[in-house]
PALORO-45430 format. One record per residue (C-alpha): x, y, z; chain; residue in three letters. Coordinates in Angstrom, 2 decimals, always signed. Layout:
BEGIN
X  Y  Z  A  ALA $
...
This chain:
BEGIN
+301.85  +158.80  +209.75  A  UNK $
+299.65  +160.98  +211.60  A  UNK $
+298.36  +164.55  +210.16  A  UNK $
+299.02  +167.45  +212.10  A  UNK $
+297.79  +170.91  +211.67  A  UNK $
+300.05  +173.38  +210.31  A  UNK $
+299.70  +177.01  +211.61  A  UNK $
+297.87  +179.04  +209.04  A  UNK $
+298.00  +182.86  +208.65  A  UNK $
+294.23  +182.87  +210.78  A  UNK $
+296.04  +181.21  +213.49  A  UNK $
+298.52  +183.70  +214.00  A  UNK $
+296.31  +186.66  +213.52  A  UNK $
+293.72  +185.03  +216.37  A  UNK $
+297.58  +184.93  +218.67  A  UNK $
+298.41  +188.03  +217.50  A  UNK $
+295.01  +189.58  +218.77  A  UNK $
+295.12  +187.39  +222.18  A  UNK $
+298.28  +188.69  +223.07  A  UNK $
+297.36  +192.22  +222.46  A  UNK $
+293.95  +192.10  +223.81  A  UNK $
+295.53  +190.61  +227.13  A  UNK $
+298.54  +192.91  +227.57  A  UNK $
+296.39  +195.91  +227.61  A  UNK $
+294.16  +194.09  +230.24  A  UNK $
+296.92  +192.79  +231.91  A  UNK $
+297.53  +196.84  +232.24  A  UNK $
+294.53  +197.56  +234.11  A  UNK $
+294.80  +194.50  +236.46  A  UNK $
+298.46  +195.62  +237.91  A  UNK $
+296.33  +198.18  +239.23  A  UNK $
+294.26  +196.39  +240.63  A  UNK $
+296.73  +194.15  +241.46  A  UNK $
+298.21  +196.82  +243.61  A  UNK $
+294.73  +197.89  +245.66  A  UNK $
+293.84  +194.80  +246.39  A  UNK $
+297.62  +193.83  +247.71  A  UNK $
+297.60  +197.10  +249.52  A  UNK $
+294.21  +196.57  +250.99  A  UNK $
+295.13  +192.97  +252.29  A  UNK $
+298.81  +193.65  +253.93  A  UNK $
+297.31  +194.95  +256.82  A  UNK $
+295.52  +190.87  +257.39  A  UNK $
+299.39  +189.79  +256.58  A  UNK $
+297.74  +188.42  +252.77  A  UNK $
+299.19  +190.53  +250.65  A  UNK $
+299.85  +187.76  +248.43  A  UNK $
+296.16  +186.21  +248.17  A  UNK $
+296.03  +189.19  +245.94  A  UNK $
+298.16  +187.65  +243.50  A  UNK $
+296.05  +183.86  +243.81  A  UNK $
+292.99  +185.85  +242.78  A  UNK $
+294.12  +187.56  +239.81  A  UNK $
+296.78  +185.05  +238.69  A  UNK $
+294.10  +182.97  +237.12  A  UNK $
+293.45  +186.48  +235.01  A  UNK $
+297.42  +186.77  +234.02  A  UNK $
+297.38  +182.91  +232.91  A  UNK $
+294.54  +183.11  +230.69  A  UNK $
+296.29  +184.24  +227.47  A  UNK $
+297.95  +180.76  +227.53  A  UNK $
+294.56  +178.53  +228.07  A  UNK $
+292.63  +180.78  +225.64  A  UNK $
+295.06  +180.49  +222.33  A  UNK $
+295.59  +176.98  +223.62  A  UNK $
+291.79  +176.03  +223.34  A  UNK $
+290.84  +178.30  +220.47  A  UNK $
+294.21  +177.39  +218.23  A  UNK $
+294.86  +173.99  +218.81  A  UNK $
+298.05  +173.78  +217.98  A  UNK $
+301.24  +172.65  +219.86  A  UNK $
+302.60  +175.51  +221.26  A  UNK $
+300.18  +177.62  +220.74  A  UNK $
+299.33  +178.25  +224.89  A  UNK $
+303.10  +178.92  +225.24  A  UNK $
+303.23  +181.32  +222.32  A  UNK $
+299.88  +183.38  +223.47  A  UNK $
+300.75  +183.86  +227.50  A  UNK $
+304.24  +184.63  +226.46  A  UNK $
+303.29  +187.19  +223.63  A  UNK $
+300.76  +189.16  +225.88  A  UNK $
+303.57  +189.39  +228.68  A  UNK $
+305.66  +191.09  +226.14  A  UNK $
+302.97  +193.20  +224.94  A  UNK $
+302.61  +194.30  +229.04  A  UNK $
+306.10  +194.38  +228.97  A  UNK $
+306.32  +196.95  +226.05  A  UNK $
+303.11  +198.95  +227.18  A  UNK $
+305.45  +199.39  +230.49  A  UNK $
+304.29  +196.54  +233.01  A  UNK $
+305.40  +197.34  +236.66  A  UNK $
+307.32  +193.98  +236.33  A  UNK $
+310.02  +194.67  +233.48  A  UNK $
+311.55  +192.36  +231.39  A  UNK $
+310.62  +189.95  +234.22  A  UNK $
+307.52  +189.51  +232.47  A  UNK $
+308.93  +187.21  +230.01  A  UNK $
+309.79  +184.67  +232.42  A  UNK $
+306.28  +184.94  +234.28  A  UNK $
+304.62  +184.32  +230.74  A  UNK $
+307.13  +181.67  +230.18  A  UNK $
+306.32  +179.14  +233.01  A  UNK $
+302.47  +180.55  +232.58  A  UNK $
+302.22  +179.79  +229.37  A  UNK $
+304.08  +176.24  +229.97  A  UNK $
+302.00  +175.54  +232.88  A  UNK $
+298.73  +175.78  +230.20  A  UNK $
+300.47  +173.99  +227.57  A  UNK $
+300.93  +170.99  +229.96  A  UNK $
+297.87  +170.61  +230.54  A  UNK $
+297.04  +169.76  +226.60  A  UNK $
+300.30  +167.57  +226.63  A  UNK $
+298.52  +165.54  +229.30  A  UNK $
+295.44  +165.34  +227.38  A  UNK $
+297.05  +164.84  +224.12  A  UNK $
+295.89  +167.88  +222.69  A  UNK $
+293.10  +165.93  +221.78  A  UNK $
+290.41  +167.45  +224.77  A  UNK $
+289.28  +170.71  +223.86  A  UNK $
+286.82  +170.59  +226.22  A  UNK $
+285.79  +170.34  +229.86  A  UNK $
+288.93  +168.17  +230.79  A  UNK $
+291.24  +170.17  +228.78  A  UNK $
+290.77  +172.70  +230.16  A  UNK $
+290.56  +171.86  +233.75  A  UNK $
+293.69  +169.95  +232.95  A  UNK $
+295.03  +173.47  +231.82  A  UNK $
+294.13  +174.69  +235.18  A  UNK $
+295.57  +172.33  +237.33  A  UNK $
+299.03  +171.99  +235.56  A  UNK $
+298.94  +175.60  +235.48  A  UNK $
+298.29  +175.89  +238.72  A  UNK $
+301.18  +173.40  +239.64  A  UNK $
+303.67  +174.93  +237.46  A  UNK $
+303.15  +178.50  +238.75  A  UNK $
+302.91  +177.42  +242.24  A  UNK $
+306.29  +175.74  +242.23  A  UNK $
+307.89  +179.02  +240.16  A  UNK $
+306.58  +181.15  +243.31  A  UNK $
+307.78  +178.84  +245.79  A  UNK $
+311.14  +179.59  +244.35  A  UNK $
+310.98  +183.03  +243.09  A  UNK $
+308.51  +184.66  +245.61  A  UNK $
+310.13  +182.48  +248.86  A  UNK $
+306.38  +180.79  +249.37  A  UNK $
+308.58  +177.65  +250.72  A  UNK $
+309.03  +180.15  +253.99  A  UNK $
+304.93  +180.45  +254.13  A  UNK $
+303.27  +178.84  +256.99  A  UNK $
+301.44  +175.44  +255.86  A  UNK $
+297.73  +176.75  +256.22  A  UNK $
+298.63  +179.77  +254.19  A  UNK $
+300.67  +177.82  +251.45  A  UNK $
+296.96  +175.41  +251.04  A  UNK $
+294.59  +178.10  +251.08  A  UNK $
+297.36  +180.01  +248.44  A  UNK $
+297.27  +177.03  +246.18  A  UNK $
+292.95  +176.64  +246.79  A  UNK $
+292.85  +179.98  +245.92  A  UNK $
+294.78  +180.16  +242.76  A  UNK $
+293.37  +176.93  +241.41  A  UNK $
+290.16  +178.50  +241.66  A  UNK $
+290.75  +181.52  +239.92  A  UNK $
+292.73  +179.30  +236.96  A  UNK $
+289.67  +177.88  +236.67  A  UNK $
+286.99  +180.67  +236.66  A  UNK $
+289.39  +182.60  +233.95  A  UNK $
+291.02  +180.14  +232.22  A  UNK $
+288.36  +177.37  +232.36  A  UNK $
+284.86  +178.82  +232.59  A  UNK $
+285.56  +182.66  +230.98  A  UNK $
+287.51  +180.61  +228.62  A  UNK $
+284.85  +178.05  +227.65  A  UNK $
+282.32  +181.07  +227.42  A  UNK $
+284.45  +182.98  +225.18  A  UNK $
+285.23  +180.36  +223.02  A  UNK $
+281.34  +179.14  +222.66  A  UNK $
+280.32  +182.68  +222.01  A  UNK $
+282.61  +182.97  +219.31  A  UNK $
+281.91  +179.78  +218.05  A  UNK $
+277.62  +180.76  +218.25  A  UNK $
+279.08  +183.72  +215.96  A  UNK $
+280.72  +181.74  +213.43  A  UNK $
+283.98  +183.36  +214.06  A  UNK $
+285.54  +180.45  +214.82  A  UNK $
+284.43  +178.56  +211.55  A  UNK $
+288.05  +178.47  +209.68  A  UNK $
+289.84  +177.95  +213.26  A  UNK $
+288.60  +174.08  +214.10  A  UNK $
């Protein structure tokens, strides 16, 4: 039989303190959200605002799923810091939940696939790209993307991979080795 890690009181205070940190950012970047939407409606890209930031909103999920290493740990941190936005009275509502839902399942497949045994370069670019998938077929549906032109739809899905992977890959990776250079991280992994 193979061990596997139970969660320990550490592991919920470092989720606990993800999911707070992030719902106050996620605060200040529906604001920004909102300029930079305004700002490109009148180039008919309105929603390139969303690709660049939605690598932001998703990084709750890839950080507590690198840092905790535990199964369901990425599902539990992106859908704890949308409720946190939620209660700190996100523009989005109780919708929210459902955004940090598929987020947070779109980073936890990405350790699936790697058998939550990469916690490193490929994890986390395996984070990315699932989350990327995952989200992109949730707006598809939800946001009517299927009714975007072709060349929009690629550079939408470009775009967004991108920014999973400068938040929730590199920003992620530098967080993570920062805290680990502190010794933070000692009890964690």
């Amino acid at each position: 039989m193979k061990w596997v890690k139970s969660w320990y009181l550490n592991d919920i205070i470092l989720l606990a303190l993800i999911g707070i940190f992030f719902g106050a950012i996620f605060m200040g970047t529906n604001f920004v959200y909102n300029i930079l939407s305004a700002a490109l409606t009148p180039f008919g890209l309105s929603g390139l605002a969303n690709e660049l930031l939605l690598g932001l909103w998703c990084m709750p999920g890839m950080l507590a799923g690198y840092l905790i290493r535990l199964k369901g740990s990425a599902t539990l941190g992106e859908l704890l810091a949308a409720t946190v936005e939620m209660f700190f009275g996100g523009q989005w509502g109780i919708t929210t939940l459902i955004s940090g839902v598929v987020q947070g399942f779109g980073a936890e497949l990405g350790y699936i696939v790697t058998g939550y045994k990469h916690y490193d370069w490929l994890g986390l670019t395996a984070a990315a790209a699932t989350t990327t998938v995952v989200t992109f077929g949730w707006d598809l549906a939800r946001n009517g993307y299927y009714k975007l032109q072709l060349w929009l739809l690629i550079l939408y899905v470009v775009v967004r991979f991108i920014s999973m992977f400068v938040f929730g890959g590199l920003l992620t990776k530098t967080i993570t080795d920062l805290l680990d250079r502190s010794h933070v991280l000692k009890s964690t992994h």
